[in-house]
Backbone bond lengths (Angstrom), bond angles and torsions (degrees), N, CA, C in turn:
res aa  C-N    CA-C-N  psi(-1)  N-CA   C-N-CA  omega(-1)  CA-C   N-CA-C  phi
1 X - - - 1.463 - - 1.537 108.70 -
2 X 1.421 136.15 122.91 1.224 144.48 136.82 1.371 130.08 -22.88
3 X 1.256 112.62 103.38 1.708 115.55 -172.84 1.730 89.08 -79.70
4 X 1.756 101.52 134.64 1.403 115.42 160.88 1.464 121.70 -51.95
5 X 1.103 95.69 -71.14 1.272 112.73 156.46 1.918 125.64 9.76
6 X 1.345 90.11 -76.14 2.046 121.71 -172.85 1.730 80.13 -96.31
7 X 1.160 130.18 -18.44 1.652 105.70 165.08 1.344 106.79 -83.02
8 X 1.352 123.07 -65.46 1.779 111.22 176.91 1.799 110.15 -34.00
9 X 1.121 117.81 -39.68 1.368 114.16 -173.69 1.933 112.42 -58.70
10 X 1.504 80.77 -50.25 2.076 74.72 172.49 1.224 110.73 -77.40
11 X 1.728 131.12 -14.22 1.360 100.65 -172.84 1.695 103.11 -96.73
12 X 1.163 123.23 11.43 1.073 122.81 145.02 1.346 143.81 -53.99
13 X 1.965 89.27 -40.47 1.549 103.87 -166.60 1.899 96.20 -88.29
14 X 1.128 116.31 -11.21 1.182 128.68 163.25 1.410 112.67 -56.38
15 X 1.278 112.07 -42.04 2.236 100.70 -167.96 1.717 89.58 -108.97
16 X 1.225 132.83 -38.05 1.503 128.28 166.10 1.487 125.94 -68.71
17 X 0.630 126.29 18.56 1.898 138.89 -175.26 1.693 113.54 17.93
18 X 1.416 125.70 17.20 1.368 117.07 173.36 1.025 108.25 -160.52
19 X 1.770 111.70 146.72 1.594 96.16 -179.31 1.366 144.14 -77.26
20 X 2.033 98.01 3.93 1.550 124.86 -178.63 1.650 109.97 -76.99
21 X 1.527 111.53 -19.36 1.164 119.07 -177.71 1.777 110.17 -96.92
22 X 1.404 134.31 -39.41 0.863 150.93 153.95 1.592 106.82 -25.15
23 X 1.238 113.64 -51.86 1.420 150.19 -127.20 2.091 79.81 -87.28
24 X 1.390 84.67 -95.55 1.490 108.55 168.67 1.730 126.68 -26.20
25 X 1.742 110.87 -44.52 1.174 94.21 161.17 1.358 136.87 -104.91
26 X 0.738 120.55 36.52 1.649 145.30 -166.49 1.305 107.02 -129.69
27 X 1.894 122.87 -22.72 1.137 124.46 -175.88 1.993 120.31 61.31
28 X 1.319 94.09 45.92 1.601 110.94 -167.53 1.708 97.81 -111.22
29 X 1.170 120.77 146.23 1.641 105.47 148.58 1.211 126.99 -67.62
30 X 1.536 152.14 163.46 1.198 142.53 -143.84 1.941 93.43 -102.55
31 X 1.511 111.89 -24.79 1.444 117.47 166.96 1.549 134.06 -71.98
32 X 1.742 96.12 -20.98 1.422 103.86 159.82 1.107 97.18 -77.52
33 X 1.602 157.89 -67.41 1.010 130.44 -126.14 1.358 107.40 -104.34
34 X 1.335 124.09 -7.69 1.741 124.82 141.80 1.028 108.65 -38.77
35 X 1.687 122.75 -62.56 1.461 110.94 -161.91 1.672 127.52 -72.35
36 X 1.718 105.81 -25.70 1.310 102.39 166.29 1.529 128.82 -69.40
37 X 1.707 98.40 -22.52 1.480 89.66 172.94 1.568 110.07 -90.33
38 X 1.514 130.88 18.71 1.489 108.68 163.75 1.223 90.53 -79.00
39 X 1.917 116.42 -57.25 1.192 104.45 -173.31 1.862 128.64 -24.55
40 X 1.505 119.82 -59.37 1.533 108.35 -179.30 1.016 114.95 -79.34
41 X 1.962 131.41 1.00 1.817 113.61 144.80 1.366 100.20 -53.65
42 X 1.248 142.03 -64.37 1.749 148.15 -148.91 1.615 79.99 -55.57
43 X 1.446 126.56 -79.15 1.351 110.07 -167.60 1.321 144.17 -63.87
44 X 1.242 107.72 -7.78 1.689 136.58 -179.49 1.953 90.15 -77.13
45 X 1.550 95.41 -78.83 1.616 83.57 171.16 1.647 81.58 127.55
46 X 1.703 120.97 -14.49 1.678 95.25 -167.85 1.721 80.42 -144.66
47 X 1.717 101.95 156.40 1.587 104.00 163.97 1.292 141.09 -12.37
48 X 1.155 163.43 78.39 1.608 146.54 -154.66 1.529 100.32 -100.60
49 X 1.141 110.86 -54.16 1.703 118.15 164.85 1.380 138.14 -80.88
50 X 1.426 129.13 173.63 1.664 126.00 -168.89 1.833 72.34 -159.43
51 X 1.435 93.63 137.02 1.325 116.95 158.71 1.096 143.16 -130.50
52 X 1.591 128.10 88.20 0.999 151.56 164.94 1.678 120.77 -49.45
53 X 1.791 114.53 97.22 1.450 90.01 -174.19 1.258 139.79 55.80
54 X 1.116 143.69 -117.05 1.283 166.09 166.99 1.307 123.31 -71.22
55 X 1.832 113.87 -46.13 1.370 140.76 -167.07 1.202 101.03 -95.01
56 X 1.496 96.36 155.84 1.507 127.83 167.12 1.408 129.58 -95.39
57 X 0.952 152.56 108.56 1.622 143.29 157.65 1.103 145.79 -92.27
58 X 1.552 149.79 37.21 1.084 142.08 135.94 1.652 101.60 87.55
59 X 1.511 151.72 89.47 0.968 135.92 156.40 1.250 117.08 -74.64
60 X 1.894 112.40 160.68 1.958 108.55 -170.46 1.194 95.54 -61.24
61 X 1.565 139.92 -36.28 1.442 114.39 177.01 1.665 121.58 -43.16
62 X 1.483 98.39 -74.83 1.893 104.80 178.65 1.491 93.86 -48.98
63 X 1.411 163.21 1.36 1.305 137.15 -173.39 1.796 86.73 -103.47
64 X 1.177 122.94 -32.64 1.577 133.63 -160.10 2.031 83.65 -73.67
65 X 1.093 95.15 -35.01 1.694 101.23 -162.25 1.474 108.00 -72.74
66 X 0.927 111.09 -51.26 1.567 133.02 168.67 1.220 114.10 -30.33
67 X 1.643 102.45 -65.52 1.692 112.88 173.36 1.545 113.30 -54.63
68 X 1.560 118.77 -53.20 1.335 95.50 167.13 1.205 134.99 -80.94
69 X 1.267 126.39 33.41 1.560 130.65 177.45 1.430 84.46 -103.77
70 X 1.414 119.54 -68.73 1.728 96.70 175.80 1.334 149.57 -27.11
71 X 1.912 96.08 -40.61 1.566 82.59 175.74 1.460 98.05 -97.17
72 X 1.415 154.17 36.96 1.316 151.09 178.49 1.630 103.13 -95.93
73 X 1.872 92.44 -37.12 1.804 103.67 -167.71 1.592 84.38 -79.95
74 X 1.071 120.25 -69.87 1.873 110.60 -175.27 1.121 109.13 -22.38
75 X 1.752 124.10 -58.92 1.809 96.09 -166.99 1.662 104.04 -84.16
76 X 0.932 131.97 1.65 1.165 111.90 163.59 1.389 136.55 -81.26
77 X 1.174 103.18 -2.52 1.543 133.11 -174.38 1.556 106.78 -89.53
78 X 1.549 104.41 -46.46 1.847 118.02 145.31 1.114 96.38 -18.06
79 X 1.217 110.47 -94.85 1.336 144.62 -164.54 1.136 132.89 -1.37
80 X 1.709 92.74 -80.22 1.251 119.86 149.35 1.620 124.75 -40.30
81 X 1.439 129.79 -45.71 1.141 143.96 -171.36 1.494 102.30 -75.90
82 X 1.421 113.91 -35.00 1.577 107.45 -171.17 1.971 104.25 -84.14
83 X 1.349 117.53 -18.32 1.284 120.27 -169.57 1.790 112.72 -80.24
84 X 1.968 90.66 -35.79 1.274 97.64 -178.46 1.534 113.88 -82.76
85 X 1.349 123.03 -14.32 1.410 149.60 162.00 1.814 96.36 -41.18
86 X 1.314 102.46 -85.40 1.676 115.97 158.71 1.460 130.39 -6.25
87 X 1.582 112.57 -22.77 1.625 114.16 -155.09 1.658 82.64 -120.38
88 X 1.517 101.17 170.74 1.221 101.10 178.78 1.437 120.31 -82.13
89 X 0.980 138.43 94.98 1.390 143.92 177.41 1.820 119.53 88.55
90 X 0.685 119.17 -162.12 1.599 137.83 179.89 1.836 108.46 -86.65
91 X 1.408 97.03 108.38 1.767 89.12 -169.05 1.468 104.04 -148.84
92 X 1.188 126.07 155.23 1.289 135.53 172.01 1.912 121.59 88.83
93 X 0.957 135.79 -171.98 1.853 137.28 179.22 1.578 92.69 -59.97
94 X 1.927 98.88 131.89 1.680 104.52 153.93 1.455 75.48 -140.99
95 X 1.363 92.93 136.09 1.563 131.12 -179.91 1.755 107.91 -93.81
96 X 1.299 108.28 95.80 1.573 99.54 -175.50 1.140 117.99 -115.25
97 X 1.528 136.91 119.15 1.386 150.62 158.87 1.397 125.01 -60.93
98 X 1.143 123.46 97.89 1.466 140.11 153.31 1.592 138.84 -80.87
99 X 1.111 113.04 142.21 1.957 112.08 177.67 1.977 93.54 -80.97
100 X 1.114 103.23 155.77 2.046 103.98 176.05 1.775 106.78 -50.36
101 X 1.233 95.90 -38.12 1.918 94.85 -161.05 1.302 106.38 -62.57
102 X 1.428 130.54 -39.80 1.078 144.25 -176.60 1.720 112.93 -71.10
103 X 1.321 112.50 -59.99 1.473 140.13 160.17 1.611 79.84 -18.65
104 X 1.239 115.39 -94.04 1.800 123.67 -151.57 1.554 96.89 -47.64
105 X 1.820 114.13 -69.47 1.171 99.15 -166.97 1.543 142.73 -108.54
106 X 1.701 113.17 40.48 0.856 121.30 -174.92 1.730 121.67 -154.10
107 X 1.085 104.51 -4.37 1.310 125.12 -155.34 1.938 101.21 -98.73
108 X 1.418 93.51 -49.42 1.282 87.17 -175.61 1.508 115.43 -73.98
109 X 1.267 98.76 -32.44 2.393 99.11 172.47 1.439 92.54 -56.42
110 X 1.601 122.03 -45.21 1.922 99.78 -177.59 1.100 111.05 -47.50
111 X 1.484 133.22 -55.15 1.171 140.06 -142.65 2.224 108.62 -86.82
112 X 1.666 80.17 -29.48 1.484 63.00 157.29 1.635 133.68 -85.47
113 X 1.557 94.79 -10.84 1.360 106.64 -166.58 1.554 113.36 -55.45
114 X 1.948 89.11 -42.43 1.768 121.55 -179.32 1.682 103.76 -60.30
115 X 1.393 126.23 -31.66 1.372 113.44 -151.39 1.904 91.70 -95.85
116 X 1.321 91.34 -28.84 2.178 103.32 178.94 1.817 98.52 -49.64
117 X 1.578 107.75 -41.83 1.579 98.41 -139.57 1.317 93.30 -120.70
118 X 1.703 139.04 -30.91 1.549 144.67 -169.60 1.608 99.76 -129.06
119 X 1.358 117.64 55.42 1.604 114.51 174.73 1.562 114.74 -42.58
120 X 0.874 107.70 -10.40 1.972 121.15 -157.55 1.477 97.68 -92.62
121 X 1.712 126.32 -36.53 1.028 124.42 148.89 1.353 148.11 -4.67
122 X 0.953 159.87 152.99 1.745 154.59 156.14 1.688 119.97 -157.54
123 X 1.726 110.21 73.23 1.124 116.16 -166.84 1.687 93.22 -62.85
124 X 1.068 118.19 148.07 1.450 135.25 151.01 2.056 117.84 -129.79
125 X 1.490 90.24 110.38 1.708 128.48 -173.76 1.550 97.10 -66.97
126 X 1.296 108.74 115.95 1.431 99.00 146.12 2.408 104.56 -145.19
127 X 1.554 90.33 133.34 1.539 92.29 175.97 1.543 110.18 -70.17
128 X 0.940 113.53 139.88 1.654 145.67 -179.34 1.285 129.18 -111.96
129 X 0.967 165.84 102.33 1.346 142.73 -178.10 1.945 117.49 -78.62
130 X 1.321 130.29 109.97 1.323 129.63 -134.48 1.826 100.81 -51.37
131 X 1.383 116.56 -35.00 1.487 98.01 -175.12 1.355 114.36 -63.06
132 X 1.339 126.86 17.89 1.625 135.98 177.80 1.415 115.63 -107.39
133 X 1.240 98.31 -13.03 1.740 90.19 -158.94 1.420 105.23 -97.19
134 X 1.530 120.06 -6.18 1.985 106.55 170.31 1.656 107.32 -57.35
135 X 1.601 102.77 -53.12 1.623 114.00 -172.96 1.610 121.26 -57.11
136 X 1.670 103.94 -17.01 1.399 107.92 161.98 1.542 129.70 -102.20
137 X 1.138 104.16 -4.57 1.899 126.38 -168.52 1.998 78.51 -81.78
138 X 1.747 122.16 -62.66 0.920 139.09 -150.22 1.806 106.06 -73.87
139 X 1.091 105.21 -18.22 1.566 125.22 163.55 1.005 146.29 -75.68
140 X 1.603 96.01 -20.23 1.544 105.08 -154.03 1.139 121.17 55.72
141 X 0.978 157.83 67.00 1.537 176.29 138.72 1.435 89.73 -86.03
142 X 1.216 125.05 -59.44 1.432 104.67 -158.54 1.977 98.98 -142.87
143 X 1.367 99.75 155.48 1.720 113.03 178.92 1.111 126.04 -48.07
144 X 1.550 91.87 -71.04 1.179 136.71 -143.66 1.430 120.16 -146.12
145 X 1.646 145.33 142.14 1.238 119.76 -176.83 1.697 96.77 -177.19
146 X 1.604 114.22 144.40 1.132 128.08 -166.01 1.754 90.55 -96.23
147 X 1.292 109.38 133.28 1.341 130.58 171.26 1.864 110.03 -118.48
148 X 1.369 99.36 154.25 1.625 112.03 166.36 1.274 108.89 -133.97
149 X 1.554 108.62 -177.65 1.234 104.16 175.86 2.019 87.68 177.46
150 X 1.037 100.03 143.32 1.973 111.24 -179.79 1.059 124.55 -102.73
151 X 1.080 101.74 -175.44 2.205 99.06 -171.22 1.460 88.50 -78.11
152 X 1.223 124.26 -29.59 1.750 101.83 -151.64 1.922 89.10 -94.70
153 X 1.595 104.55 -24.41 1.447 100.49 179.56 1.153 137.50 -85.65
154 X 1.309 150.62 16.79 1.766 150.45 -85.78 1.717 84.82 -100.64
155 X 1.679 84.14 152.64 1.855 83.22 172.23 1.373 125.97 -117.25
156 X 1.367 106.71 141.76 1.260 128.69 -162.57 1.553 108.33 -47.05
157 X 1.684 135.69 157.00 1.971 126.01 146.40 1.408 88.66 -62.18
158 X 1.479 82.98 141.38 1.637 102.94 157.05 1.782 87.15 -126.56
159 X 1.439 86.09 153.79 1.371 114.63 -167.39 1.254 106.97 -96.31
160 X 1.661 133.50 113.93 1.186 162.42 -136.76 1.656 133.55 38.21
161 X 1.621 89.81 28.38 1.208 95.66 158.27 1.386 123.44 -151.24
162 X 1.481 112.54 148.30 1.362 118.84 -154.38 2.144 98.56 -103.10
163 X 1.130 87.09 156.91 1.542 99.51 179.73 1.569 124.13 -136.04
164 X 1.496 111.04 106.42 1.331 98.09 -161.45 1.990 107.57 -53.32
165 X 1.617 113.42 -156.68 1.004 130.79 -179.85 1.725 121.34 -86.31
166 X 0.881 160.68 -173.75 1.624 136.40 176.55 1.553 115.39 -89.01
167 X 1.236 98.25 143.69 1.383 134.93 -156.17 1.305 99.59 -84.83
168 X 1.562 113.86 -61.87 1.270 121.65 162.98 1.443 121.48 -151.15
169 X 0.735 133.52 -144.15 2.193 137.08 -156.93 0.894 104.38 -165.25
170 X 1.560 144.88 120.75 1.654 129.67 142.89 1.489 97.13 -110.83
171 X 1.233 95.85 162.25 1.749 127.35 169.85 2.067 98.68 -60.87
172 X 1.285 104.61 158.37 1.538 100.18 151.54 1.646 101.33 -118.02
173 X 1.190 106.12 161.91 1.144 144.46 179.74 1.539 114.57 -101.76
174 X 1.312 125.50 135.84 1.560 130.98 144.98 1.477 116.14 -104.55
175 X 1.458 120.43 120.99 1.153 132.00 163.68 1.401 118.10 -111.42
176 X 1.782 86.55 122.21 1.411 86.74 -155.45 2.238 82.67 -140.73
177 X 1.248 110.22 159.01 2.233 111.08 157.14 1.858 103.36 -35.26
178 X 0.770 109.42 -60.00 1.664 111.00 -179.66 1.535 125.95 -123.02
179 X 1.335 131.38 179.91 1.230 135.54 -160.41 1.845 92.99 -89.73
180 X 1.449 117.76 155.22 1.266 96.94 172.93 1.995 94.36 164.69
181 X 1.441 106.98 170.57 1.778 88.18 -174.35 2.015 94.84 -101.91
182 X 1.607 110.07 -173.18 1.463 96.17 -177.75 1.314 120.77 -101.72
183 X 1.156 84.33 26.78 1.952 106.81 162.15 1.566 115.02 -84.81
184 X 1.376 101.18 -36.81 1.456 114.46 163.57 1.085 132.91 -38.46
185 X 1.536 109.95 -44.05 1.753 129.06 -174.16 1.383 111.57 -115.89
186 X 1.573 114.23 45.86 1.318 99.17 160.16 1.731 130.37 -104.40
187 X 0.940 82.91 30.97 1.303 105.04 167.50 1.960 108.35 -116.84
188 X 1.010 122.28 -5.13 1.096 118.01 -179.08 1.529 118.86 -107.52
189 X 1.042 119.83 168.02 1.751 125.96 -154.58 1.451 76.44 -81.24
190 X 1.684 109.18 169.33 1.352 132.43 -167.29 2.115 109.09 -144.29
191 X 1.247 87.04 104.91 1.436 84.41 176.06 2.066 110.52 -95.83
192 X 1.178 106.94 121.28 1.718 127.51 174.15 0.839 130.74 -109.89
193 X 1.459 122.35 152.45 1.508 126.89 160.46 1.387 124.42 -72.73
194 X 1.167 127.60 133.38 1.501 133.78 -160.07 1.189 101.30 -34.55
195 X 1.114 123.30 174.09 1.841 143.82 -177.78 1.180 105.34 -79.46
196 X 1.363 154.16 134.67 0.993 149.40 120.41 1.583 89.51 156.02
197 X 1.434 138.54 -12.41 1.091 139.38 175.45 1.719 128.39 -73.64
198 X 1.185 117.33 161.66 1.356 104.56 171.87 1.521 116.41 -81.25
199 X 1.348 122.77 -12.58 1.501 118.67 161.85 1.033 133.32 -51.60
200 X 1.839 105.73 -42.12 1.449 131.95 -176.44 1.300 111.09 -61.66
201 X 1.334 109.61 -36.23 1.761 125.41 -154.86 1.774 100.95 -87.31
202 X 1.381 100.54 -30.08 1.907 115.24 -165.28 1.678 96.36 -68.78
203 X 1.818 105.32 -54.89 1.600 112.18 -174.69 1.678 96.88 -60.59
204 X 1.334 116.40 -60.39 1.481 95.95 -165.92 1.429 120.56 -56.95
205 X 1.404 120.94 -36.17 1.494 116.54 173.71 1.721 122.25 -50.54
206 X 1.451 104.78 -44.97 1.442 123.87 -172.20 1.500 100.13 -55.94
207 X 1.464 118.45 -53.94 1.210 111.40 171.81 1.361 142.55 -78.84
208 X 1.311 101.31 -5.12 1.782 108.22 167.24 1.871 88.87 -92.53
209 X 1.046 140.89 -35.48 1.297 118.03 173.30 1.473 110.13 -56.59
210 X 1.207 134.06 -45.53 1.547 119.58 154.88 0.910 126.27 -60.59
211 X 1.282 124.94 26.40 1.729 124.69 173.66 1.983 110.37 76.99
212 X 0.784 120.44 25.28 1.491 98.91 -171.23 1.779 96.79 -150.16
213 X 1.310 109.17 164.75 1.401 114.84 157.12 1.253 128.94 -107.20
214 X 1.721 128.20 147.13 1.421 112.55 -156.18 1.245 94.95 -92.99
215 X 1.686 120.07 142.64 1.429 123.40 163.75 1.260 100.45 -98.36
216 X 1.530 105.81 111.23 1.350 144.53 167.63 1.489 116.79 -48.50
217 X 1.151 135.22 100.46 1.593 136.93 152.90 1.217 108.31 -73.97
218 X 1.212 128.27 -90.23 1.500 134.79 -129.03 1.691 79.57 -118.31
219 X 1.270 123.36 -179.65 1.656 156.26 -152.54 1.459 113.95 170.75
220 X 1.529 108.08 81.45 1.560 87.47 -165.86 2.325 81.43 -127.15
221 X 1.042 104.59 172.92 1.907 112.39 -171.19 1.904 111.72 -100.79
222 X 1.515 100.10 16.51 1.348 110.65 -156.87 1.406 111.97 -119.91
223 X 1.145 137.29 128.13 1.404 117.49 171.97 1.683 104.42 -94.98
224 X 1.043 136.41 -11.78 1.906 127.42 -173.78 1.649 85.97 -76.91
225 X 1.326 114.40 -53.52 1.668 108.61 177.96 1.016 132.64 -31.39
226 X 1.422 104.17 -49.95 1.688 135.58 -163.50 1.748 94.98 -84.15
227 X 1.154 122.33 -26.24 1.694 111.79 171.55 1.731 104.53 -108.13
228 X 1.320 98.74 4.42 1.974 92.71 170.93 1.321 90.24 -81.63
229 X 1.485 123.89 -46.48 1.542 124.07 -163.23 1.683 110.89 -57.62
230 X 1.220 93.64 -50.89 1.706 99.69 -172.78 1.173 100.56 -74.42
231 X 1.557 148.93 -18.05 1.231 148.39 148.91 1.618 123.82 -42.75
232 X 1.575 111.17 -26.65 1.301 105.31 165.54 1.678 115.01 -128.33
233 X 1.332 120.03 36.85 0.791 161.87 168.44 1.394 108.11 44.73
234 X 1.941 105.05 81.76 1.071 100.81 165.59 1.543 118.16 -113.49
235 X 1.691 107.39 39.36 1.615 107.87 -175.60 1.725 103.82 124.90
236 X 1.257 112.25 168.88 1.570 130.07 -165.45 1.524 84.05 -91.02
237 X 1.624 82.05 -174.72 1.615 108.50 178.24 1.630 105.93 -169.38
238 X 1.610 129.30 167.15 1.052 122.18 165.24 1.701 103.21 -123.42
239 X 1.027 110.66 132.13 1.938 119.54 -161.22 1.878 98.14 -125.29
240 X 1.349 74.38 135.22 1.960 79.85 164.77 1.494 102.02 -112.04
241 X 1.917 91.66 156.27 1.555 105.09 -173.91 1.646 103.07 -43.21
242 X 1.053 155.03 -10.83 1.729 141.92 -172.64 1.197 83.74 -77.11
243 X 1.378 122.81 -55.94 1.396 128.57 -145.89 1.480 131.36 -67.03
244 X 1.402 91.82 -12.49 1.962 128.26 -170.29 1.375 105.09 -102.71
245 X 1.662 120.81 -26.88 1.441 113.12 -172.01 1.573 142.63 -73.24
246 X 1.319 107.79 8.85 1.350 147.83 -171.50 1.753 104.30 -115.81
247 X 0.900 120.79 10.35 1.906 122.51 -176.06 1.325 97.72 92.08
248 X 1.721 99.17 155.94 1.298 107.06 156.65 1.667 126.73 -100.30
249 X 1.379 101.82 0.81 1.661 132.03 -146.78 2.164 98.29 24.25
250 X 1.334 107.70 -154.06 1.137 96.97 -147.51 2.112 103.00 -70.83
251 X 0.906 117.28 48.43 1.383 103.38 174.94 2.049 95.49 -110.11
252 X 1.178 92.90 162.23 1.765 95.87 -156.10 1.721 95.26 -126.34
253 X 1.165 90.74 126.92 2.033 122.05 -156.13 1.705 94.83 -103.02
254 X 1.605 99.46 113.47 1.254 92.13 170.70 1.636 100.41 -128.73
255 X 1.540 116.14 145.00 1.691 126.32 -172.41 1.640 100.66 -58.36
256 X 1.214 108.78 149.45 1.504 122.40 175.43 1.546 113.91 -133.87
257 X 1.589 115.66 137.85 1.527 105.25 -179.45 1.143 107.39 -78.22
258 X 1.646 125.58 74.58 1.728 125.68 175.75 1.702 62.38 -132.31
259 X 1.720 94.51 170.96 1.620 148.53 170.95 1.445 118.34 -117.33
260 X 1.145 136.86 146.56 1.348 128.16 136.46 1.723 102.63 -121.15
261 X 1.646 97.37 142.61 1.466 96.04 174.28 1.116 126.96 -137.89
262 X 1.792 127.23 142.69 1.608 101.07 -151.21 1.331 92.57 -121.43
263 X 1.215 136.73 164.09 1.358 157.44 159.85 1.494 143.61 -126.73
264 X 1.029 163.15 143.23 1.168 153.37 -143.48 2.068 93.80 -124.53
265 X 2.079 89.58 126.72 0.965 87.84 -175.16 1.722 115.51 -109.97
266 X 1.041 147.43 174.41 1.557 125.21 170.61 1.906 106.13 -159.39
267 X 0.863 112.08 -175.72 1.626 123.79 -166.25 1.869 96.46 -81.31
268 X 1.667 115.18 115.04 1.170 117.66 -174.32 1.827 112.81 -39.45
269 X 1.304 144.51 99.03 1.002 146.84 122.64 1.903 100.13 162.99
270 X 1.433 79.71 19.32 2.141 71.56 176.86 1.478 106.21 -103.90
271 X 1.305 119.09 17.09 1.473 117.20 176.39 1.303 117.50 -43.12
272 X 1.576 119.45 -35.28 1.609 113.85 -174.88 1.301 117.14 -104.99
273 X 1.458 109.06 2.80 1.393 100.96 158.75 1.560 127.37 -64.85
274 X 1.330 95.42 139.15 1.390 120.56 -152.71 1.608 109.53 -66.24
275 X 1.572 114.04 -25.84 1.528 107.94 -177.62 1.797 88.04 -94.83
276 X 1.224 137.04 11.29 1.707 134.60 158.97 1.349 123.30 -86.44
277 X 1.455 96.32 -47.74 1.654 112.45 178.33 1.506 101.89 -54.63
278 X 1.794 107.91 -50.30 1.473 106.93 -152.17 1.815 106.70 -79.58
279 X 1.452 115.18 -11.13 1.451 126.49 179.76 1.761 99.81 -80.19
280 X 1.275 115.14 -31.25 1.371 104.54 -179.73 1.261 120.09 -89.56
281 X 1.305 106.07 -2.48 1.652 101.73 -176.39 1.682 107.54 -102.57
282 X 1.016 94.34 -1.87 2.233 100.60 -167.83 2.228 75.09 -97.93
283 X 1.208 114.31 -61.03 1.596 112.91 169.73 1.741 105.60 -12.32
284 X 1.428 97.61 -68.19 1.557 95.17 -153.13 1.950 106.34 -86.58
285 X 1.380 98.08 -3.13 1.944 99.59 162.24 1.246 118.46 -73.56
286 X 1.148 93.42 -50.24 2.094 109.81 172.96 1.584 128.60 -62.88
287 X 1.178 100.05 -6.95 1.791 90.33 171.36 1.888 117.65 -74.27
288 X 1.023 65.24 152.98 2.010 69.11 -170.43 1.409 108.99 -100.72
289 X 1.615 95.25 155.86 1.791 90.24 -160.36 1.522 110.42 -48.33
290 X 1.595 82.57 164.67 2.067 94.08 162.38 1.601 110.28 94.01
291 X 1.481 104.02 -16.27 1.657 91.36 -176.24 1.751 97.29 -105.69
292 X 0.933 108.31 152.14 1.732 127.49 -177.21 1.410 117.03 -84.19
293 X 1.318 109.12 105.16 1.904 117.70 -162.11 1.375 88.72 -125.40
């Protein structure tokens, strides 16, 4: 029999590519989790790994294996959803992942929505930045979690987890000293969200679609920042409507044909669990006018 267990561990090492990373979020040493996965070659019975040096690789067996650990974790995720279905109402920790913009202005009307109607509840908030949240959805770290993704950025399947349809839409914004498109400012300094984010990735695309590359000043994870900055003019920015709803003070917001669109993502087959269902539906009461749901 196959321990779950040493299967979550490879299908981890499957979407994280090393066992130092595996290692780290799971909170394992990287030698425990070598050793459990010889252990499920011994029980598998055939190769699962190739070792290159340092690296790991995935044989078509462990990739064949992988796939069925996914759908094993899906119905149990059923499972789970049909048992907690069973109880009286929506009760106990939902662990919810948010981006900041959302966090400020939308999150907390859910949460009151949750405390009005599922007192039994106990959301616990933590901000994320969305290219983080499969590796924590897939962890258990977290429930439940609001994702985006832009016209210029689209988001990828991730593999065992499902994502409803959009939640809602905002416009983007350029904040920039005057009205103008971001073809306009390529000559002008560029304030971003750190590297590795999907914010980071949206501005740089937007502006090589206008032909140019952005010269980068500032990198800051904030959008009120990012229009304090361009407010005393230390460079543009590109802002979505969340990001504008708090003032722009004097930096000047002009509409852009980009989108951002967010959706609620969760662990492939817990959609009907009842403390998921009931987080997405207080979600879609709480948006505040003007955005397109």
């Amino acid at each position: 029999m196959l321990d779950l267990r040493r299967l979550r561990l490879l299908r981890e090492l499957s979407h994280r590519g090393t066992i130092a990373a595996v290692a780290e979020a799971l909170s394992f040493s990287p030698s425990a989790v070598s050793q459990q996965l010889s252990v499920l070659e011994r029980e598998a019975g055939v190769a699962l790994l190739e070792r290159t040096g340092r690296r790991v690789a995935l044989t078509p067996a462990a990739l064949k294996l992988v796939r069925h650990t996914e759908a094993v974790l899906e119905r149990l995720e059923q499972a789970g959803a049909e048992l907690a279905g069973a109880r009286h109402g929506p009760a106990g920790p939902l662990r919810i992942g948010t981006f900041p913009s959302a966090a400020r202005a939308i999150v907390p009307g859910a949460l009151a929505v949750l405390a009005g109607r599922h007192p039994g509840l106990e959301p616990m908030v933590t901000e994320v930045d969305p290219a983080r949240v499969a590796a924590q959805l897939r962890s258990g770290e977290l429930d439940v979690a609001l994702v985006h993704e832009y016209d210029l950025v689209p988001a990828e399947p991730e593999p065992g987890l499902t994502v409803t349809e959009a939640v809602f839409t905002e416009p983007m914004y350029l904040a920039a000293p005057t009205a103008g498109t971001v073809a306009d400012f390529r000559h002008a300094p560029w304030i971003v969200s750190p590297p590795g984010t999907l914010c980071h990735t949206m501005v740089v695309r937007a502006c090589r679609a206008a032909g140019f590359a952005p010269q980068i000043r500032h990198r800051v994870d904030d959008f009120s920042t990012a229009l304090a900055l361009v407010g005393v003019g230390q460079g543009v920015a590109l802002v979505p409507q969340l990001g504008t709803l708090h003032g722009s003070g004097t930096a000047t917001l002009t509409r852009l044909p980009m989108h951002r669109r967010t959706r609620v993502a969760f662990r492939a087959g817990a959609g009907a669990h009842p403390a998921v269902a009931a987080f997405t539906a207080a979600l879609r009461e709480a948006l505040p006018p003007g955005l397109i749901s």
